[in-house]
C-alpha positions in Angstrom: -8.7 -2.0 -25.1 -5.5 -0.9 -27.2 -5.3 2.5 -28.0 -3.0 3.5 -31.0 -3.7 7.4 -31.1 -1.0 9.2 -29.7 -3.4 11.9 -27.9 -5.7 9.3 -27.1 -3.0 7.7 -25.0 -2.3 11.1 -23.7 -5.4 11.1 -21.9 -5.4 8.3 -20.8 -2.1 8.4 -19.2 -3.6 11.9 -17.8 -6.7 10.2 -16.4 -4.5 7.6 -14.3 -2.4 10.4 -12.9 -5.3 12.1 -11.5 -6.8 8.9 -10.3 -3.7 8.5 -8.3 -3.0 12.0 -7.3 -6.4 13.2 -6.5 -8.5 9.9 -6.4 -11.5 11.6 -8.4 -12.0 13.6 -11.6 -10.9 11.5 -13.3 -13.7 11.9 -15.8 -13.7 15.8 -15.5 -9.9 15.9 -16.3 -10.0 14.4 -19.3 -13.4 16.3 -20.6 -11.3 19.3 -20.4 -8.4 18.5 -21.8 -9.9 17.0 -25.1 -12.2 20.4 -25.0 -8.7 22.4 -24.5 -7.5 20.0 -27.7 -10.3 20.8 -29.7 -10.0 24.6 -28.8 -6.5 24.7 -29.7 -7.3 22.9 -33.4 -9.6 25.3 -34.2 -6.8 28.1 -33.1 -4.6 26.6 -35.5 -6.5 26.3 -38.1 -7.2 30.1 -38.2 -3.0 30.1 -38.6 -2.1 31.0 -34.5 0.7 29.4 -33.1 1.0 26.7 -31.3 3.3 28.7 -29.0 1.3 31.2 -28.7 -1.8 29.0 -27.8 0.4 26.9 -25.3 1.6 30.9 -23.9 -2.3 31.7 -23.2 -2.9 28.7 -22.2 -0.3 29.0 -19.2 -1.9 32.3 -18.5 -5.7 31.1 -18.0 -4.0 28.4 -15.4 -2.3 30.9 -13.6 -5.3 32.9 -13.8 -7.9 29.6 -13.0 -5.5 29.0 -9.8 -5.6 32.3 -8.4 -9.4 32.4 -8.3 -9.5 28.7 -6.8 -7.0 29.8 -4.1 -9.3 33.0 -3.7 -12.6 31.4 -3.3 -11.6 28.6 -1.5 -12.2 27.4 2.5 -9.4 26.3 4.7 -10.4 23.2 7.2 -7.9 23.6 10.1 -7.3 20.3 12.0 -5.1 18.2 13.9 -4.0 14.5 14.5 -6.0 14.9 18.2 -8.7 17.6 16.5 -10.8 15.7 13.7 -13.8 17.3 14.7 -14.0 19.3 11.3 -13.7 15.7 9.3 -16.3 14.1 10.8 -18.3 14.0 7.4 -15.7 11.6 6.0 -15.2 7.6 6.9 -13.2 7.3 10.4 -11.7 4.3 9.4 -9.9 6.4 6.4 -9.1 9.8 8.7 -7.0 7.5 11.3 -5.6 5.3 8.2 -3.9 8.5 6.6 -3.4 10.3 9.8 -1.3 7.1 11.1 1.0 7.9 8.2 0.8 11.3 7.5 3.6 13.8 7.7 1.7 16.9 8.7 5.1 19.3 8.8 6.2 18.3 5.2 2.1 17.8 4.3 2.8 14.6 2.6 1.1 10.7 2.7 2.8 8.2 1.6 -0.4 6.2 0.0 2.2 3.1 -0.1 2.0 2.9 3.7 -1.6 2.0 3.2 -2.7 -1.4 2.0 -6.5 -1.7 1.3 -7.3 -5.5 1.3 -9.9 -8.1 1.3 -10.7 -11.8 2.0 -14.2 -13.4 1.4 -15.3 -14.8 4.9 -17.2 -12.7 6.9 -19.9 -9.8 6.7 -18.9 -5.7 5.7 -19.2 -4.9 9.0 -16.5 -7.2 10.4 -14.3 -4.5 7.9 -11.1 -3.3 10.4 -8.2 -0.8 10.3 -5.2 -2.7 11.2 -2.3 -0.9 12.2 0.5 -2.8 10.8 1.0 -5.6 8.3 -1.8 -7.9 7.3 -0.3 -11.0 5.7 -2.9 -13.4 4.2 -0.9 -17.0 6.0 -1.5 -19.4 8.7 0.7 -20.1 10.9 2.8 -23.4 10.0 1.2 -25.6 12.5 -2.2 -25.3 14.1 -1.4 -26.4 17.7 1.1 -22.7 17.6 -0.4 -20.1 19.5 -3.0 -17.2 18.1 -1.1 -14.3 19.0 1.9 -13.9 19.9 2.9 -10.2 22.1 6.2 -8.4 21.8 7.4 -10.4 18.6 11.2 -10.9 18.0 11.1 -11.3 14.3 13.9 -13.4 12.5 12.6 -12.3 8.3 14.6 -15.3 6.5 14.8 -14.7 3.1 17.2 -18.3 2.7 15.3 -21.8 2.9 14.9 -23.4 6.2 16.9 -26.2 5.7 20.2 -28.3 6.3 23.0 -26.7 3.7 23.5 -29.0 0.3 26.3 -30.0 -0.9 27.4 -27.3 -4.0 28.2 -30.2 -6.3 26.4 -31.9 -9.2 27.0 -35.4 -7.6 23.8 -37.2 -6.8 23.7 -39.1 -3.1 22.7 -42.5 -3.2 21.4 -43.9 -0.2 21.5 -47.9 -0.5 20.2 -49.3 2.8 18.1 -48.4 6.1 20.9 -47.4 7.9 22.1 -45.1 5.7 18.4 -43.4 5.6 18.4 -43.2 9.3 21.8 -41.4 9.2 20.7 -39.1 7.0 17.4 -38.2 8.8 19.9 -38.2 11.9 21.5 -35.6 10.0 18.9 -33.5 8.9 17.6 -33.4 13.1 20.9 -32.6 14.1 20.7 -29.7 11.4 17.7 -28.6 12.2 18.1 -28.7 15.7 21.3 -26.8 15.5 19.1 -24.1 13.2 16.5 -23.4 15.8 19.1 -23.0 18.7 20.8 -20.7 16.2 17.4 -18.4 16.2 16.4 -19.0 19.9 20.2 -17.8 20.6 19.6 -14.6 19.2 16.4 -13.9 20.9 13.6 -14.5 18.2 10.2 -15.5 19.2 8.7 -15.4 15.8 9.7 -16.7 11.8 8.8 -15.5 8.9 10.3 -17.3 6.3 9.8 -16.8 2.5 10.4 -20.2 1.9 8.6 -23.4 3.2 10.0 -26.3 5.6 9.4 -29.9 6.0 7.0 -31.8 8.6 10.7 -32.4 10.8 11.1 -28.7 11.0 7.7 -27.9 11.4 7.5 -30.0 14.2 10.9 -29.2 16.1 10.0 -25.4 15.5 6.6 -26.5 17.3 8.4 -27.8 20.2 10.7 -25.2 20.6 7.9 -22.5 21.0 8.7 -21.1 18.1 5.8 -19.7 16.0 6.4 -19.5 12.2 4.8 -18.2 8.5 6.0 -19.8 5.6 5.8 -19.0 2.2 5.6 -15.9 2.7 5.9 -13.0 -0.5 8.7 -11.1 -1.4 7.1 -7.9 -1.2 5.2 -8.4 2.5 8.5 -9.7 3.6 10.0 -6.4 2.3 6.8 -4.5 4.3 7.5 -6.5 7.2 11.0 -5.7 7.3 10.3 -2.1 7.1 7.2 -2.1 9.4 9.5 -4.0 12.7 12.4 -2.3 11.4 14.3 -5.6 10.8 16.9 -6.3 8.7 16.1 -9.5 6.1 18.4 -11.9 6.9 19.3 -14.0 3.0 22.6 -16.3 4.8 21.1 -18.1 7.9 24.4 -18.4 9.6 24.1 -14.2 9.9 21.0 -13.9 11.9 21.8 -12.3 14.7 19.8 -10.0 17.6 20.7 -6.5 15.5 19.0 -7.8 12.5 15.3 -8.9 14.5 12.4 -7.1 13.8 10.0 -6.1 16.6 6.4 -6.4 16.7 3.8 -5.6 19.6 1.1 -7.8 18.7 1.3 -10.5 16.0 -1.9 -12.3 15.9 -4.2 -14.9 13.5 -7.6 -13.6 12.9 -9.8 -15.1 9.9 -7.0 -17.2 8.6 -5.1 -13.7 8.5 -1.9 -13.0 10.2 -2.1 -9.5 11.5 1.4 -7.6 12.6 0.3 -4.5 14.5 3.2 -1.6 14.3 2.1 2.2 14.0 4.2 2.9 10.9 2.1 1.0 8.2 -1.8 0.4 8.0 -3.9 -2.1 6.7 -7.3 -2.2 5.4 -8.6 -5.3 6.0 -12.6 -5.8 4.3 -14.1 -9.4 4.6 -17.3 -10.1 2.9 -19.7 -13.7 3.3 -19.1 -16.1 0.8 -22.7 -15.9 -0.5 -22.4 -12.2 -1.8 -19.9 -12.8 -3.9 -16.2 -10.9 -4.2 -17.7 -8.0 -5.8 -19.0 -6.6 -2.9 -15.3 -6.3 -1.5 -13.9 -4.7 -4.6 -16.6 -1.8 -4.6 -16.4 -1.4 -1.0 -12.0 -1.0 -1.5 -12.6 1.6 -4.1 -15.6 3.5 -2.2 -12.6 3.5 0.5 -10.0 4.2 -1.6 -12.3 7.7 -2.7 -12.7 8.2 1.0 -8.5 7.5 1.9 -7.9 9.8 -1.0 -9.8 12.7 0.2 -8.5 12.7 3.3 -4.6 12.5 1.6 -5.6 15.5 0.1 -6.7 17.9 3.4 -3.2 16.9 4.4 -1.2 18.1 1.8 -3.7 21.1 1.0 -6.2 22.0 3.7 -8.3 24.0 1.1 -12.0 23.0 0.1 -14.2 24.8 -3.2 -17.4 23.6 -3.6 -18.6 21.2 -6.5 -21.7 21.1 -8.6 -19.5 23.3 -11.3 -19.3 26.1 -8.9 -15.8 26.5 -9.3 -15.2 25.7 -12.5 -17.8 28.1 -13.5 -15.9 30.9 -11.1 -12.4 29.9 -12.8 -14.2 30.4 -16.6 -15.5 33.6 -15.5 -12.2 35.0 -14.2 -10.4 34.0 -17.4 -13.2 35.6 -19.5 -12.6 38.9 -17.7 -9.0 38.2 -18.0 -8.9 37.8 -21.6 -11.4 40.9 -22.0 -9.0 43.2 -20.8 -5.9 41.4 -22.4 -8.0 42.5 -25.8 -8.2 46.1 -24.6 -4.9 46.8 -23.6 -3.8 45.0 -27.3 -6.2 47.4 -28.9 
């Protein structure tokens, strides 16, 4: 829908803000702002300024904030103490507790990753504590799980160099092919030494790799993902606290990222760390993908309320209650403003 009214576009920028701030009220938010707008036209149209409205306006929030703060509930808890939040979804109290700062009172929301895959049933639904990235493994004989990973994070293809020319090779008989593929072993080989000398046990490689490599990497005992994004490689990275290495020649032990479990579940590569969560919802076929979209919202609701007791442990109660107590205390407010003028 495009939306060419300047206020109009207003709320609706304010609408997404409190969808990502809050996670609710979205609806709420903008009924009282356009009621606010339409207040504030009718102000002006009786010849008040728009100063002076935006002056009172400060007030009443000043004055709505004080009486939120006065009738509202604290919920004291801990990371080892959830006994108060038992009302909400554990899955999303150990998702944001796993990343929250409780001395600063901050969640980073981008530590959490709420995702789905169609395969399974609702309840197979799991809070993965680490990096879930949606690849197989480059062969199927390599193992299912592979415990405290040494992670080489190649950004640059897996591959013998090229030559930085614009000449074109021409290969003209058998022999020649064979010395080429000869080559390429020799490459190859010299590549996975490269990544075993420095102690990796694990690739992940943003780029894919022919059958040859595949099948030397196979060999060596050397589990790999290919093809793997640019942003999970950047997760990845700062989940194992690895470096991303773009030039292969500089891969090195210093620049491995570390992993205690890395493991293939439902097609789904699953990096465990404790600095990053993952969502992970699965739903059968049969019920279609809509299923796992209202379930990630529903859990986004839930992660969001949960955000919020951490940064403000303070509850009011709903059904209007306290906007009806705010309105109140601004109507006293502005009652004796209107005395003291007089």
């Amino acid at each position: 829908m495009e939306i060419t009214n300047n206020v109009a576009k207003l709320l609706v920028e304010l609408s997404k803000s409190q969808d990502e701030e809050i996670g609710d009220g979205t609806t709420g938010v903008v009924v009282l702002a356009a009621a606010m707008l339409e207040q504030a036209s009718d102000l002006i149209d009786k010849g008040i300024h728009p100063i002076r409205i935006a002056d009172g306006y400060d007030q009443a929030c000043e004055i709505a904030v004080a009486e939120l703060d006065k009738i509202s509930d604290e919920i004291p808890f801990t990371k080892e103490d959830t006994s108060n939040l038992l009302k909400f979804a554990k899955i999303a109290i150990d998702a944001v507790l796993s990343v929250a700062d409780l001395e600063r009172k901050d969640v980073d929301f981008e530590l959490i990753k709420v995702d789905g895959k169609v395969g399974g049933a609702l309840e197979d639904s799991m809070l993965v504590k680490g990096v879930i990235v949606d690849k197989d493994f480059s062969h199927p004989q390599m193992p299912d799980e592979v415990k405290d990973a040494k992670l080489a994070i190649l950004t640059c293809p897996f591959e013998p160099p090229k030559p930085k020319t614009k000449h074109k090779l021409d290969i003209t008989s058998v022999e020649e092919f064979k010395k080429l593929q000869d080559y390429e072993r020799e490459k190859f080989t010299e590549m996975i030494q490269h990544l075993k000398d420095s102690g990796a046990n694990l690739v992940i490689c943003q780029w894919g790799f022919d059958d040859e490599a595949n099948h030397l990497l196979l060999q060596n005992n050397l589990p790999a993902v290919r093809w793997v994004g640019g942003p999970e490689i950047e997760l990845i990275a700062i989940a194992t606290n690895g470096r991303i290495v773009p030039r292969f020649e500089d891969l090195n032990a210093e620049k491995l990222g570390t992993a205690a479990v890395l493991s293939l579940s439902l097609c789904v590569v699953a990096t465990r760390w404790s600095v990053h969560c993952t969502i992970n919802f699965t739903s059968h076929i049969l019920t279609f993908s809509q299923i796992i979209d209202e379930a990630k919202r529903s859990l986004h609701d839930a992660l969001c309320v949960v955000r919020n007791l951490v940064r403000d442990n303070r509850v009011v109660y709903g059904g209007g209650a306290a906007e009806i107590a705010c309105s109140i205390a601004v109507e006293d407010a502005a009652v004796k403003v209107c005395h003291t003028s007089t």
